[in-house]
N, C-alpha and C positions, 0 to 999 in steps of 0.2 A: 504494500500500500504506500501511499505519499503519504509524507509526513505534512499535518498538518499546516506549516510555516511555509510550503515549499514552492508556491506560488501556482501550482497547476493540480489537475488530477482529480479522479474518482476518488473521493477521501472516504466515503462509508457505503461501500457496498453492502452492508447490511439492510441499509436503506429501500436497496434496490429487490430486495429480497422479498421486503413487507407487503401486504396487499393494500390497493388501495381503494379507500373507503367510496362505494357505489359502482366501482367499475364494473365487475361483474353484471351488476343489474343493468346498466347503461347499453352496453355491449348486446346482454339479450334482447333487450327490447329493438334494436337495432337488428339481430341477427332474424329476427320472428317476423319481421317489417320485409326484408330484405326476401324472407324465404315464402313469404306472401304475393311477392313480386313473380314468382316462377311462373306458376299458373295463372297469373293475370287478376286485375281486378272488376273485370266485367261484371263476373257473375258471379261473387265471394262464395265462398261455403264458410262454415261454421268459425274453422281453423284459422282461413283468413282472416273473419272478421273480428276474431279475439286478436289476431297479431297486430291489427290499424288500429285497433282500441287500445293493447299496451301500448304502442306508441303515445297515443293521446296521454294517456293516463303517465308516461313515464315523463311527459315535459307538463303535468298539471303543477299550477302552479309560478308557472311563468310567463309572460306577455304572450307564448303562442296560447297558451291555454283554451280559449273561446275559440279559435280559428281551426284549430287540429281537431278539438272536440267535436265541432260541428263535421271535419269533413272525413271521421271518423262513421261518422252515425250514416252521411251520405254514400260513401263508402261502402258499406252495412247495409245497404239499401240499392245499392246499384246504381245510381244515380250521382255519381260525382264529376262532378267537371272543372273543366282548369286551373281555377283558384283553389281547389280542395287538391287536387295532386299536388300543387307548388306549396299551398300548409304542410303535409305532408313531407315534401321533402325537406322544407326548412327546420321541421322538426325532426328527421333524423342527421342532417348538417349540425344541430345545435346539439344535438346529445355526443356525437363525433369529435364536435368542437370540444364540449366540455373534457373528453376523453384525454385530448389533447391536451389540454388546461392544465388536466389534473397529474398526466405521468411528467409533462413540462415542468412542474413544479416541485417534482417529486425528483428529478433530474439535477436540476437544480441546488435543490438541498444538500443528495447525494456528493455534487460536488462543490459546494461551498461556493458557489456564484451566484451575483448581486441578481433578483428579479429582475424581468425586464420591465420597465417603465415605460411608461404611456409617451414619453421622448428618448425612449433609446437609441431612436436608428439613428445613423450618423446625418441622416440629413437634417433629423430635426434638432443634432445637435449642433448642428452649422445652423442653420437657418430656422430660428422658432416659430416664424412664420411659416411657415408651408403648412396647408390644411388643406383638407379632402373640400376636390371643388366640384359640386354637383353643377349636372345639366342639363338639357333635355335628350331624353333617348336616341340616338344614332337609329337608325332603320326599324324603330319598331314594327313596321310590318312583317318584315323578313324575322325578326325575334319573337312576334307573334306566331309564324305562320312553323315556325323549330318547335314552339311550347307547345301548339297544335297533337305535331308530329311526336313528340315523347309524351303527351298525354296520351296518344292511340296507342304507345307501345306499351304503358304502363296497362291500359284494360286489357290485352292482349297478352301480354306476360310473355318471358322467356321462351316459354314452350309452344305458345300461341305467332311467332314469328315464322313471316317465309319474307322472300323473294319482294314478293308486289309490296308489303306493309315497309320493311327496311327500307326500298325504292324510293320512299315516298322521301328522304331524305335530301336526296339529288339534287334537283331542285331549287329550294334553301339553300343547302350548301353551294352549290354553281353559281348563286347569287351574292353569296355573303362573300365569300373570297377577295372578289375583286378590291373589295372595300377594307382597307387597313384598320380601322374601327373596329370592325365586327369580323376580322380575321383570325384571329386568335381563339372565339366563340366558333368559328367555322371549324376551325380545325377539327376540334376534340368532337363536332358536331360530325363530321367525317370519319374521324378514326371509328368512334362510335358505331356508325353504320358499318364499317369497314368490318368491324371485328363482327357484329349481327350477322351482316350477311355471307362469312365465311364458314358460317354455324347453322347456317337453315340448310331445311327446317328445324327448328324449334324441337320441333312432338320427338326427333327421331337422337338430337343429342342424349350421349352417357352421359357426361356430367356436367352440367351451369356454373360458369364460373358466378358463383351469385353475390358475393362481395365485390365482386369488381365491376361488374356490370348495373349495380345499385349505386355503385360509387359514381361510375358516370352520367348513370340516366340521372341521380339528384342533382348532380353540380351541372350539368347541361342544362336542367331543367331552370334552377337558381340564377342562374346565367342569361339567363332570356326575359326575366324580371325587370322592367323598367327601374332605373336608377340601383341595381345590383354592381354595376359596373364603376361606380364613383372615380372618379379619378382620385390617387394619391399621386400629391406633387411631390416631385422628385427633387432633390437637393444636388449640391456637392459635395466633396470633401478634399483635404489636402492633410499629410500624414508621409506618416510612414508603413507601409503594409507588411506583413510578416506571414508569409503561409506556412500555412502547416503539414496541408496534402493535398491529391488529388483523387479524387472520383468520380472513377471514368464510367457511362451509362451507355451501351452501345445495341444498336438495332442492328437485324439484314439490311437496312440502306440508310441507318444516321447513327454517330458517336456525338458524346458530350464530355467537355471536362469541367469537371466543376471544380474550383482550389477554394478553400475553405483556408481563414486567413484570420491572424488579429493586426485591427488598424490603429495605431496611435496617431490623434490629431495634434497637429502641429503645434497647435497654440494649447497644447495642455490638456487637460480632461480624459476622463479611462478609457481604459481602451475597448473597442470592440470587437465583438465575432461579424466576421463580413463573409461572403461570397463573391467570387466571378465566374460566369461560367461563358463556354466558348462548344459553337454544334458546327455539323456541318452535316453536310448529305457525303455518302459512302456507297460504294458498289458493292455487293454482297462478298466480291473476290477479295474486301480488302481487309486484313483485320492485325491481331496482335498489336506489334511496335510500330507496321503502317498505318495505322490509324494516326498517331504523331501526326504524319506528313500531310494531311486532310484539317489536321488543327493548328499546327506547328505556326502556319502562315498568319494566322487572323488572330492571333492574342503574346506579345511578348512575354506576357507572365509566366508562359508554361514555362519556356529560356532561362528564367531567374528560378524559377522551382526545381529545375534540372541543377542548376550550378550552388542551388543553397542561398542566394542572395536576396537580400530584401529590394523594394521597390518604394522609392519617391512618386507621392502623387502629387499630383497638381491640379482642383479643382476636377478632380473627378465625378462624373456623374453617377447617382448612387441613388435604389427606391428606398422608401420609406419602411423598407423589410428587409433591407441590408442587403441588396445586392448591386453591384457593381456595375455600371453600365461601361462594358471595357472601351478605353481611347486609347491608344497604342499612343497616341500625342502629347496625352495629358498625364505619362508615366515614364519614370526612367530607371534604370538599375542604379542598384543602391549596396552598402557592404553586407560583407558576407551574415547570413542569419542562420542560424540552425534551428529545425522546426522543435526539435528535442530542448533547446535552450529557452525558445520561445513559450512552449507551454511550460515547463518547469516555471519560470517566471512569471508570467503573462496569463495566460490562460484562465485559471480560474478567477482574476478580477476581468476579465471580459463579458462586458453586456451584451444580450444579446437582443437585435428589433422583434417589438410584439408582429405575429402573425397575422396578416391582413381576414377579416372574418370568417370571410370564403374558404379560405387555404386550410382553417383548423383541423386539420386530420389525423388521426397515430400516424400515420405511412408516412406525413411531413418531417416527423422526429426526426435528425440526423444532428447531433450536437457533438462537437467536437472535447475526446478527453485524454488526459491523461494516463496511463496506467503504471505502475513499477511494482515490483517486488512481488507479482504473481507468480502463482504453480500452472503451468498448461497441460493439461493433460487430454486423454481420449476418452471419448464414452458413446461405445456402440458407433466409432466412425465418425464422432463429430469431436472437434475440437473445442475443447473451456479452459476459461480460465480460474482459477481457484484465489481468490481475492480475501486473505482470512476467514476461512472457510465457508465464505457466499461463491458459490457459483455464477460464471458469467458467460455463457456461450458467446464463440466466435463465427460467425458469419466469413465463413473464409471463400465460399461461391461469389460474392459480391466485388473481389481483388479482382484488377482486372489480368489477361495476361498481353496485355502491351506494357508491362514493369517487370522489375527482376523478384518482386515481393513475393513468395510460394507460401505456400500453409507450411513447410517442413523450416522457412525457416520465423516466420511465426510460432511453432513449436517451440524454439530452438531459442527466444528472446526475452529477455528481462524488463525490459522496456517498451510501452507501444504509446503511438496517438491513434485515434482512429474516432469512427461516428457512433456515438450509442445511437442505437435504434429502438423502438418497439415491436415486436412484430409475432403473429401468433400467440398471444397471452403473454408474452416473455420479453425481457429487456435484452439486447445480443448488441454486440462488437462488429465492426466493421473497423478493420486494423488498413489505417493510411501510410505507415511507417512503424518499421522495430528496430530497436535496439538488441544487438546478438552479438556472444563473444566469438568471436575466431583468432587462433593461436592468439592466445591472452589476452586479446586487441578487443577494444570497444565499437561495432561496427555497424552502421546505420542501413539499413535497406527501405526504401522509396518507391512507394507504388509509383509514384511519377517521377520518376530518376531518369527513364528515357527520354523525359518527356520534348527536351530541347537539344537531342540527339543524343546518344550512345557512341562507348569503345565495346562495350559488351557481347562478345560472341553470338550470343541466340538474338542479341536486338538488332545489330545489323545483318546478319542473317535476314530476319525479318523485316530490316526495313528495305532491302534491296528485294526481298518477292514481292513485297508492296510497291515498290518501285517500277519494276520491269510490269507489275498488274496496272498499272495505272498506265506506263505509257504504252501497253498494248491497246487498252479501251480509248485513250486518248484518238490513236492510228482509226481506229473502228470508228470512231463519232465523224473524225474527219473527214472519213471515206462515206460516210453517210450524208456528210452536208454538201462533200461535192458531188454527189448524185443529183 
């Protein structure tokens, strides 16, 4: 464990151990709601209509109170529409949220870092002024005619999905794209359909993914709500950035890097937990340490993360949720940082920005920590770590393999940073960097250690099949445009 003085670090895994008070109930009433969704709600049966009534009954007592109740009973009756599905789902967002709330807090404690405050984020610590500016709706029609469309899929349910009902998404979405407003609500509005209609029909799937498919149709639905979309004004900041690692999130045709970082501003004040992150589109050929070469271009921070260095901002643009709107312009290399010195120090007094309403979800958890003086051991195949004797599972599927980071030598380290997470009932590790002795030596390994190129044997290796994969499609495209 760290010692409590030591400036970073999970300080009471014990903590992490405890249960916390309502979750359980929170969660079912969520999961009953969710399993309500399969068969649709056209024509409830019994089961159903108890699972839309706990719902109700599990946020009584709260401002949704009267609006869920009511479309609880409609529900129950087969007669709900629009405004009783979006009740609905703002009531299981709010119970989600609080979920959020509650293991964030409980996170927190764990490691001995300040709550986040209602002016955390670094822009509102540059600029007190910046507040949520409302407006009038962008394309409400087009956001009309989406709520429409996930209301039809909600009577219909899961299993009740083909071809023509998913379709009906097309449309909407082939409209809302164009428009950079309502582009980003497009998106998820597509992928959505995307993943439906790779699934029909409906009647004939083994198994629903039925949490994830709840998780979208609520926030799609929420999303289509006039003034849902508030703008938060964005800030700057100017500092000194310190990252700590990288995690990398990769599809068949996009990667992401996210660097996860503490920022010290310049004129004084704590420090905070920030984000940047950097995507690109990818050929399914391209992967491992090629993936670099698809990022490498559009963010010099990955460069400084590679060589251990800090970065000088300068007026950098940043949301109100602490992430980083990267300017390659408004940023320079700076001396050497080690992410290991950084959290030792730094870390556990880093605030971190409150999560914008919508965003509240366990899956959002990714909080950067600490670790030293653990036991790693196996059980049944998976890796834990042994924290005075609270168990800590490691998430070691999550590492990406474009770094030299393996589970063996995870096993093998004294030291880690990495992101707690929640996930499946359970608090678990995602290891960004370890500390491991070789011949006597104190010796750091970096998920993102390739990240602004490699000497390392298997990473150039890989970045040269990335290479030669890239300029054969290059030849291919070209050959297709001079056709």
């Amino acid at each position: 464990m760290v010692p409590g003085d030591a400036g970073g670090g999970l300080m009471r895994g014990d903590l992490l151990a405890d249960p916390v008070e309502g979750l359980d109930e929170a969660l079912a009433a969520v999961d009953a709601f969710d399993g309500a969704l399969v068969a649709g709600l056209l024509r409830p049966g019994a089961a159903q209509a108890a699972a839309v009534a706990g719902l109700a009954e599990a946020v009584a007592g709260t401002p949704l109170t009267a609006r869920v109740a009511e479309a609880a009973g409609r529900v129950a009756g087969g007669a709900a529409g629009e405004e009783h599905f979006v009740a609905l789902a703002a009531a299981r967002g709010a119970l989600l949220g609080s979920v959020h709330d509650a293991l964030a807090l409980r996170i927190d404690e764990a490691v001995g870092r300040p709550t986040p405050e209602e002016e955390s984020s670094p822009a509102a610590a540059e600029d007190k002024s910046s507040q949520a500016v409302a407006r009038p709706e962008h394309g409400a029609n087009l956001l009309a005619a989406a709520r429409s469309w996930l209301c039809d899929l909600a009577r219909s349910g899961w299993r009740g999905i083909d071809h023509e009902s998913v379709a009906g998404a097309a449309p909407v979405v082939s409209a809302m794209l164009p428009d950079p407003e309502l582009r980003r609500r497009a998106t998820l509005l597509d992928g959505f359909a995307a993943e439906l209609a790779a699934s029909c029909p409906g009647a004939t799937l083994e198994r629903v993914p039925v949490r994830r498919w709840a998780d979208l149709w609520s926030r799609a639905l929420l999303l289509t709500v006039p003034g849902s979309a508030v703008e938060r004004s964005d800030g700057s900041v100017t500092g000194r950035l310190l990252p700590l690692g990288v995690d990398v999130q990769e599809h068949a045709t996009a990667v992401q890097a996210q660097v996860h970082a503490v920022f010290e501003p310049a004129h004084g004040g704590a420090p905070r937990l920030v984000r940047a992150g950097v995507s690109a589109p990818k050929p399914d050929t391209v992967v491992g340490a090629g993936l670099w070469q698809l990022l490498r271009p559009r963010m010099s921070l990955l460069g400084a993360v590679s060589e251990g260095r800090s970065m000088e901002l300068d007026a950098m643009p940043v949301t109100a949720e602490g992430d980083l709107v990267w300017d390659d312009e408004r940023a320079r290399a700076g001396e050497p940082a080690d992410p290991f010195a950084t959290a030792r120090v730094r870390l556990s007094a880093a605030t971190a920005a409150r999560v914008a309403p919508l965003d509240r979800h366990p899956v959002r958890i990714a909080v950067p920590v600490l670790l030293e003086g653990y036991a790693a051991h196996s059980e049944e195949g998976r890796l834990a770590f042994d924290l005075a004797g609270q168990r800590l599972a490691v998430d070691t599927d999550r590492m990406p393999a474009a770094g030299p980071l393996t589970p063996e030598a995870v096993a093998a380290s004294h030291a880690c940073v990495g992101l707690l997470r929640w996930d499946a009932g359970e608090f678990i590790l995602q290891p960004l960097a370890v500390e491991t002795t070789v011949r006597k030596k104190t010796v750091a390994v970096h998920a993102g250690a390739w990240a602004g190129g490699t000497t390392d044997k298997a990473g150039v290796r890989a970045e040269k099949a990335a290479t030669d994969a890239v300029a054969v499609l290059r030849e291919r495209a070209g050959r297709l445009l001079r056709k």
